[in-house]
C-alpha positions, 0 to 999 in steps of 0.5 A, a space after each residue: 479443603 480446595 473441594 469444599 470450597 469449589 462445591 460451596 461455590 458451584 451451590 452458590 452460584 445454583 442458588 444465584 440462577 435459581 433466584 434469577 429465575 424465580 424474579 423473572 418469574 415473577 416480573 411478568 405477574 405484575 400490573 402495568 402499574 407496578 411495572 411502571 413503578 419499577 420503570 419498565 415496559 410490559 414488553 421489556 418484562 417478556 424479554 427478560 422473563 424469556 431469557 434463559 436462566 443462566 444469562 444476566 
């Protein structure tokens, strides 16, 4: 039972840093205007979507 749960725990956290790739992804597809919406710079998107996918 011990192995399972690390194994569901290891593709847990596969799937959190898939998704955070994902977004960061996604955030440099918005327009000023959204990004605006959302309260942040053009600049501060790039930094983010440049980050490696296992940093937060």
């Amino acid at each position: 039972m011990i192995i399972i749960e690390m194994f569901r725990r290891i593709l847990q956290r596969l799937r959190e840093l898939q998704q955070r790739q994902r977004s960061r992804r996604e955030l440099v597809t918005l327009d000023r205007y959204a990004l605006k919406d959302i309260g942040i710079s053009r600049a501060d998107a790039l930094l983010e979507a440049n980050k490696p996918f296992w940093r937060s």
